[in-house]
N, C-alpha and C positions, 0 to 999 in steps of 0.2 A: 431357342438354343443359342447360347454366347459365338462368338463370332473372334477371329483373331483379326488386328491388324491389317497382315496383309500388306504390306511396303506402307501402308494408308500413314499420311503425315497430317499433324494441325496446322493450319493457315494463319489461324489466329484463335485467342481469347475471346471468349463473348461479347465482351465491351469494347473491344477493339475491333469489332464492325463496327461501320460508322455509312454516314450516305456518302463520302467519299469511295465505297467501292459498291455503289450501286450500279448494276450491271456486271458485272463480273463474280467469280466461283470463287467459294471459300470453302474451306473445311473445318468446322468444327468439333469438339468432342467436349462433352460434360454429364451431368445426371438430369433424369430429368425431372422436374420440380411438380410438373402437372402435366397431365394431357386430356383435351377435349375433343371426341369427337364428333361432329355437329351433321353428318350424313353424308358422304362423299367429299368432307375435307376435315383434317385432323391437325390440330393446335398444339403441340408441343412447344410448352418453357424451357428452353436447356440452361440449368447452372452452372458455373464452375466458381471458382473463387473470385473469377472479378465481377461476376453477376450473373443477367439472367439475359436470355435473348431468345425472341419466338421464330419458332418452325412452322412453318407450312407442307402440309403433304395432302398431294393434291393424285390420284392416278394417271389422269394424262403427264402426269411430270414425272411424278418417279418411278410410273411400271404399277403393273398388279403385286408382282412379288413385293417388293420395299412397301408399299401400300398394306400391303396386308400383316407383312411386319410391322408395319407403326401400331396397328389397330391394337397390337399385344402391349402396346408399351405400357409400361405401367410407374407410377413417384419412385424413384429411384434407382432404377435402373442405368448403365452406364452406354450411349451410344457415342457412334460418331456420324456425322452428318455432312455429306457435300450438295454445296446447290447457290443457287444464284440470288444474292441481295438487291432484293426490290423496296421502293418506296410502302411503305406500313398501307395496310386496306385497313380502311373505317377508321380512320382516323391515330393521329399521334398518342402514343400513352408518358405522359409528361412525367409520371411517376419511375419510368426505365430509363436510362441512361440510354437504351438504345431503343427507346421508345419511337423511334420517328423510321423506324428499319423492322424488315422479317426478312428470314431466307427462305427462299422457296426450294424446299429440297430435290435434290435429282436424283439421291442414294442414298442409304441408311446399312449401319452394320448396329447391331448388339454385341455392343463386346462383354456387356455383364450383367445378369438378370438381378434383382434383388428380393426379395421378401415384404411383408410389407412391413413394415419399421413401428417399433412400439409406440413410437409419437410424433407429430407432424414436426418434418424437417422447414422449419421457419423462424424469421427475425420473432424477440420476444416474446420465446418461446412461455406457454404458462406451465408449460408441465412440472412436475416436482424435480426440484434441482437432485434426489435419490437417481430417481430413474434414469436422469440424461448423464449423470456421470456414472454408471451402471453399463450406459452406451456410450463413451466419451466420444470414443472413433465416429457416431452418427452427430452427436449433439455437435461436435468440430465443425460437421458439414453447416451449419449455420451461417446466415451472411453474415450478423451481427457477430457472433463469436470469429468470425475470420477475418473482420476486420481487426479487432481488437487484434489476432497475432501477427496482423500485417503491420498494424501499426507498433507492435513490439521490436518485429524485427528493423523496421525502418530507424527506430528508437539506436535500437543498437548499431546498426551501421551506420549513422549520424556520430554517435557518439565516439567510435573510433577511428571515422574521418577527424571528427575534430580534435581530441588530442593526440594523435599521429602529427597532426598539422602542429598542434601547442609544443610538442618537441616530447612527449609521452611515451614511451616502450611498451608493448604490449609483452608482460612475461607472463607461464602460467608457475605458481607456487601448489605445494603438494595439498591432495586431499586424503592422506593417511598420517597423518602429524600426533603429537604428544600430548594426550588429556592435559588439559588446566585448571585447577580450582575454580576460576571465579567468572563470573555471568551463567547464562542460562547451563542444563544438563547437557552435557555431550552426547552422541550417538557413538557408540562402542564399536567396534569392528576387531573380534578376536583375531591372534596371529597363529599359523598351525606353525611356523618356523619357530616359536618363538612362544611353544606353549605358558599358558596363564598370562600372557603379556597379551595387553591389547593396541592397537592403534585408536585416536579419536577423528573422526570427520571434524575438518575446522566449521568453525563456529561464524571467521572472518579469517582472512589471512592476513590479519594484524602484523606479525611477529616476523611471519617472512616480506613483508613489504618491510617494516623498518632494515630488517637485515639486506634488502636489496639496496637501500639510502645509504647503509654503512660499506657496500661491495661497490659505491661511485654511481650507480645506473642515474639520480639524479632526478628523474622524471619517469617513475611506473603508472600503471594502470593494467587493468583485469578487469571482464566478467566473470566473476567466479561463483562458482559454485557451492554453497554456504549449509550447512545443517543445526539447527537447533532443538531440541526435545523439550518444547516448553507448550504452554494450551495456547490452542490457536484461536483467533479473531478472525475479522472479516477481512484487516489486513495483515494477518502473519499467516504462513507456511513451512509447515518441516523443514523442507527443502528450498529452497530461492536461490535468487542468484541480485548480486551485487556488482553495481558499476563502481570499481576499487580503485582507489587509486592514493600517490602517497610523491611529493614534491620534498627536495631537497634545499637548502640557500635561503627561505623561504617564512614568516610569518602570514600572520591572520589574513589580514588585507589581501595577500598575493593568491592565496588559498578562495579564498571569498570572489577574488573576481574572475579569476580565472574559469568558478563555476557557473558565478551569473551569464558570462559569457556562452558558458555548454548551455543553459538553460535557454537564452533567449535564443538561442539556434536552433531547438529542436520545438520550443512553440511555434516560431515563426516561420519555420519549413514545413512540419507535420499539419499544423492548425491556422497556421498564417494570424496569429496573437502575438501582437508585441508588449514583452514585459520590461515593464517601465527599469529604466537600467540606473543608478544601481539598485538593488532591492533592499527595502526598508528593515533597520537594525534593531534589534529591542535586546534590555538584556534580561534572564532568566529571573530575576527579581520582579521589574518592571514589568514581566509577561501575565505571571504570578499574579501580580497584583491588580491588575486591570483586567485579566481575564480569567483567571485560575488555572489557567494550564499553560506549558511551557511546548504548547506548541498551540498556538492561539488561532481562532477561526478568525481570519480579519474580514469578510464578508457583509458582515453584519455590525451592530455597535452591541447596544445590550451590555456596555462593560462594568465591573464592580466596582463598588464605592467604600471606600475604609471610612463608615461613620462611627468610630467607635468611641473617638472624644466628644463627638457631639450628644453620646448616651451616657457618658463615662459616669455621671451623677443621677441617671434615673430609677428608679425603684423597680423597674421590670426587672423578677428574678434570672429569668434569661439570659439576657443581656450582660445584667452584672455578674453571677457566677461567671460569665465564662473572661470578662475583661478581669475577674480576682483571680481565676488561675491562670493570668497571662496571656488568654487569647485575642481575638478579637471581634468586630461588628461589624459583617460587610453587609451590603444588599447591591440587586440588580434590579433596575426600573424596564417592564416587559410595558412599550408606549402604547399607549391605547388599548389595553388589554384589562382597563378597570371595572370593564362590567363581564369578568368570568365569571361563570356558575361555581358557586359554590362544589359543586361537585368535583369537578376542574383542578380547583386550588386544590382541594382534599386528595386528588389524585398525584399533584406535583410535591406536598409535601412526603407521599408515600416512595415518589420518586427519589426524592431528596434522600430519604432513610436508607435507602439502596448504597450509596456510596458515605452514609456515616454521620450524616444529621440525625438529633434525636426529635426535630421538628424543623418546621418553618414556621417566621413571622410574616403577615402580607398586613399590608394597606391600601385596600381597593376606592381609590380615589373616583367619584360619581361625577357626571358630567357637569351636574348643579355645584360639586365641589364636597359636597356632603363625604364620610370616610365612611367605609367599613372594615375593621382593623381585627385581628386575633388577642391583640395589646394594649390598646388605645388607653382601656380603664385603670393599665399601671402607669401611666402617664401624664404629667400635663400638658394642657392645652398647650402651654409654650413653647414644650419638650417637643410634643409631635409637630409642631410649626416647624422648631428648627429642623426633625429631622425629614420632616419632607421636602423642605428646602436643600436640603444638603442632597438628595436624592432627585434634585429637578425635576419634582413630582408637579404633575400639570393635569385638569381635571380627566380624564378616563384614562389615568396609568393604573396599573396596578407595580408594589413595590414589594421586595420580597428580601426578605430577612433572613441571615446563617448566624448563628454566635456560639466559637468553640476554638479549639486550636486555630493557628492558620492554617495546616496540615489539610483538616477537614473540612475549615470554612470556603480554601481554596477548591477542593475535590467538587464539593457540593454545588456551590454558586459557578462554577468550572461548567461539570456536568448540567445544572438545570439551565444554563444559558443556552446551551445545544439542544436540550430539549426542545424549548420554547421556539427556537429559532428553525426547526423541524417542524413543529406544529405550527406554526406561522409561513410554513415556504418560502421561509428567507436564504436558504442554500440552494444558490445557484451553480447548476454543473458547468458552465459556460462563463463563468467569475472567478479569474484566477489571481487571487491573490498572493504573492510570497512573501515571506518575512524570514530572517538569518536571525535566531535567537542566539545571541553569545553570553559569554561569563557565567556561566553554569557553575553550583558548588562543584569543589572537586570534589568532596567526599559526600557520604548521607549515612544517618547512623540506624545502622539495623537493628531493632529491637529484638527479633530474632536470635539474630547470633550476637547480641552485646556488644557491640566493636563498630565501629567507622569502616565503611566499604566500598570501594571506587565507585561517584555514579555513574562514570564512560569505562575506564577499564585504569590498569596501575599505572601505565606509560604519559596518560596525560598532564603536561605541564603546565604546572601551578602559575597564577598571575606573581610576577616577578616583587607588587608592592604587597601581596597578603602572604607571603611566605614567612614573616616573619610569626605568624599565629597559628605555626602548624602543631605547636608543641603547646600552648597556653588556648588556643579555638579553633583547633581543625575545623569544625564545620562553617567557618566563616570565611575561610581559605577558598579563591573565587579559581576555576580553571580556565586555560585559553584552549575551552571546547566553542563549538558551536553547531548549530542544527540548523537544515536548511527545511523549512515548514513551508507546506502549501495547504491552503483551506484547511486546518484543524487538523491534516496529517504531517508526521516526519516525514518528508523524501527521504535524507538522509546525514548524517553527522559526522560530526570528524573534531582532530583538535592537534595544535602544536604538541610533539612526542616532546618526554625528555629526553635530554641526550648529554646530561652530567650524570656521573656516576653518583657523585657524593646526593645529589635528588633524588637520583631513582634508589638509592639504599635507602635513606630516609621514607620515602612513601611506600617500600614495602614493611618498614618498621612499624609506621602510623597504622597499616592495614592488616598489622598481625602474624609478619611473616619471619621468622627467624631469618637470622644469616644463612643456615642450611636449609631451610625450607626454600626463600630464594633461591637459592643456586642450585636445588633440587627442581625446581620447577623451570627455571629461566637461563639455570646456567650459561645455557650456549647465547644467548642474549647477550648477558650481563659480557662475559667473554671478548665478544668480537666490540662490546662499547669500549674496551681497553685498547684499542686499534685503529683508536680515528675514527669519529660519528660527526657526519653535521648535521647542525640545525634541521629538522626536519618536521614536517607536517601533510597530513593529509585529509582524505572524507573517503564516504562510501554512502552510496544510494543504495536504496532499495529499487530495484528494477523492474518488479513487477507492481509497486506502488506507483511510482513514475506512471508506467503505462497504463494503469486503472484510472489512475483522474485524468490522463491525457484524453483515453478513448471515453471521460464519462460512466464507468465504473461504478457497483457499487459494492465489489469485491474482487478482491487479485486471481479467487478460483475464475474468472472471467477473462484473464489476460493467461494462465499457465495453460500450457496444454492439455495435461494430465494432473490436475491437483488433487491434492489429499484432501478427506473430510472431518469435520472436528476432532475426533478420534482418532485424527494421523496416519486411518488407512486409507486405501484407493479401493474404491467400488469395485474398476473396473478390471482389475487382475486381483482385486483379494490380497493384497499385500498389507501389512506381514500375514506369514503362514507359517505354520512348522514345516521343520525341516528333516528330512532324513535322520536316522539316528547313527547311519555309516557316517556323514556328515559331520555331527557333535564328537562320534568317539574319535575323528581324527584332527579333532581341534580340543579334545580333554575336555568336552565342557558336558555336563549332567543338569537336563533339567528337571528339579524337581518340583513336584506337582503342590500346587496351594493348598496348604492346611486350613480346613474353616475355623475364624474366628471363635473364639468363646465369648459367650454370652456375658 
């Protein structure tokens, strides 16, 4: 039977026994993780969030009654415990933190029985990720998932020590703000005040941070709370939250360092890693090109080779269809990976087709030097000299061939370099690489909707020397965006706003927007930019990315408390659910029920 209190106070945290109060009483309270009893003396693990730390109950020490209560106890249940810390019997457990210590109890209350729990509460856990977030409230009790939200939270109290310190304001901006066209779906939120009208959850608080730069504040920052209605990955979430932030007086450089600075702070206090300062520059071209993605794993090499002049004259149909419609000829040399099984290769070109190759070419270079090639016979002997040469092909590489758009040659050779570097255990969780990717196009043209469309958002301001080719080559028009990448993920991005009127008219013209459509959508912007704007810039982390690859992650539901599952609902409360229909009729809204498709 549960047990109250009682004035009963904690003395201390589990790990905060230590052999400095050996001899002396303590009182603990936590769950407890195991109990063994071995015939007239019973072992109790007690957890709590900082760990684990072993009980002793012995009868001549704490009474037949508490003795006979221990004998009930069972994994999970909630007690508390008073008694005296003595030096560990049978030796130290080097694997506890308080391995070198036990208390020997002198009292015991149950303040809370438990059931037995659908799956073993323990580090790395195997059970199916369904189930434990089904139970989120027990899977939480984990060491390993509590670390992870201790080192969140610690995240976040670093980071508003440090820009507090940087001369940063913390304000919070609204989360029932005005739908906007452009990036991911909004999440709707109807008004009963204000029937058929709806509110959207911001997406970013973009719009009122600039508007905080135009009201003087100078120096903002937020964790805010963010919603997107787009399909999730391993790192996105409905819901997240973002370290926001938005600097006034200020270009690229000031922007840039100011974060390296937050960064090398929270490695070197949380993990004790120092990153190399400043952090290395590449820009969105060069990223592209050498690695296919604009947020590049620097971990590893493995990078792409543009041999496309070195083909430009050969007879492999491949090849040349695709340098005739403009494209081009990368490959990526996987070193000492020349004697893969066929089966293997046949497997990675299946991979390749996944993101838009209609093959791969390879040339598995033998140790004797001998080739095994898919192309070899469209080629000659001198052709494929040069292009193994070009490819610093050395006996047991194997070399691997894209030829198409750059579009897809980048996606392909992008992704199978990850692959490979996956299958080879070349990503190391403990190898923190960063790199600042800048000069991103501003625009990219949607095939979709026929039209050129911000790739960051409208507000970012164009490179001051390619503005002249906004009217004659928008898409070569370079942006003063930037992105802060750590091992093959965005942390997070940002970029110099504009803050010329006669700019920002012009880039919603390029992106489709009438004069009224603008000021239907942005008016109260556009507005207060008639009023005095400075220079301004800013970035935004992802927050729960951050703390994924800090804690070793290898998804963000691991760092949230409560995450949503692919399908954007929550296991563990059933969310979304219908609603009353008192509910709907006093917000006007009628849901009607899905008509089945015709055939």
């Amino acid at each position: 039977m549960s047990e109250s209190m009682q004035g009963l106070r904690r003395s201390h945290r589990c790990t905060e026994v230590s052999a400095a109060q050996i001899g002396t009483d303590v009182t603990v309270m936590g769950w407890v993780q195991k109990s063994r009893n071995k015939g007239g003396i019973i072992f109790v693990d007690l957890r709590d969030r900082s760990g684990i730390l072993q009980i002793i109950f012995e009868e001549s020490d704490c009474g037949p009654e508490n003795f006979a209560k221990a004998e009930k106890l069972r994994s999970e249940f909630v007690i508390a415990v008073t008694g005296r810390v003595e030096t560990r019997s049978g030796g130290e457990n080097k694997n506890l933190a308080t391995g070198a210590i036990e208390v020997r109890a002198e009292s015991l209350r149950i303040l809370s029985e438990s059931e037995t729990p659908p799956f073993p509460i323990e580090e790395n856990s195997k059970t199916k990720e369904e189930l434990r977030l089904k139970y989120r409230y027990l899977d939480l009790r984990r060491p390993d998932i509590q670390r992870n939200m201790m080192l969140r939270s610690n995240i976040a109290v670093l980071t508003r020590q440090f820009l507090a310190e940087e001369g940063f304001l913390e304000i919070e901006t609204p989360t029932l703000i005005k739908s906007t066209p452009e990036g991911a779906r909004d999440y709707l939120v109807p008004s009963r005040v204000h029937p058929g009208s709806f509110y959207a959850l911001p997406q970013s608080p973009q719009i009122f941070k600039q508007l905080l730069m135009c009201s003087g504040y100078d120096r903002y920052f937020q964790l805010a709370r963010c919603y997107r209605d787009e399909d999730l990955r391993a790192d996105r979430q409905p819901e997240f939250t973002q370290i926001d932030m938005e600097l006034s007086f200020v270009d690229v450089d000031d922007v840039l360092d100011v974060n390296e600075r937050l960064m090398a702070k929270l490695f070197k206090e949380l993990l004790n890693v120092d990153i190399p300062q400043p952090i290395p520059r590449m820009t969105w071209r060069e990223a592209m090109d050498r690695y296919g993605s604009d947020k590049p794993d620097l971990r590893f090499g493995m990078e792409l080779k543009n041999v496309s002049d070195v083909v430009r004259d050969c007879e492999f149909v491949v090849f040349k269809g695709a340098l005739e419609a403009g494209g081009t000829v990368r490959g990526i040399n996987a070193k000492g990976q020349g004697a893969m099984p066929r089966k293997k290769i046949d497997a990675l070109v299946e991979f390749a087709k996944g993101f838009g190759a209609k093959g791969l070419a390879y040339v598995a270079i033998q140790p004797d030097r001998t080739r095994k090639s898919s192309f070899a016979k469209f080629m000659r002997d001198e052709e494929m000299e040069k292009l193994v040469s070009a490819m610093e092909g050395e006996a047991g590489d194997l070399l691997l061939f894209a030829a198409d758009q750059n579009k897809v040659v980048w996606d392909v050779l992008g992704n199978l370099r990850l692959e490979l570097a996956r299958q080879l255990d070349l990503l190391k969780k403990d190898d923190f690489k960063f790199l600042w990717v800048t000069e991103f196009p501003l625009l990219e043209y949607s095939q979709e909707q026929e039209r050129f469309v911000a790739m960051h958002h409208p507000f970012t301001m164009p490179m001051e020397e390619d503005w002249h080719l906004i009217d004659s080559d928008p898409g070569a028009v370079r942006a003063k965006a930037y992105d802060i990448v750590l091992n093959g993920t965005e942390l997070g991005g940002g970029s110099v706003r504009i803050h010329q009127n006669d700019i920002q008219s012009k880039m919603f013209e390029v992106l489709g927007f009438t004069p009224e459509q603008a000021q239907e959508q942005f008016g109260f912007l556009l507005t207060a930019f008639q009023y005095g704007v400075p220079p301004h810039a800013g970035l935004a982390y992802g927050l729960d990315r951050v703390a994924m690859l800090m804690g070793g992650c290898d998804s963000i539901r691991d760092v949230i408390a409560f995450p949503k599952v692919k399908d954007a609902s929550c296991l563990m409360c059933e969310a979304p659910s219908p609603v009353d229909i008192k509910q709907l009729e006093e917000l006007r809204i009628e849901v009607s029920e899905e008509t089945p498709a015709k055939a």
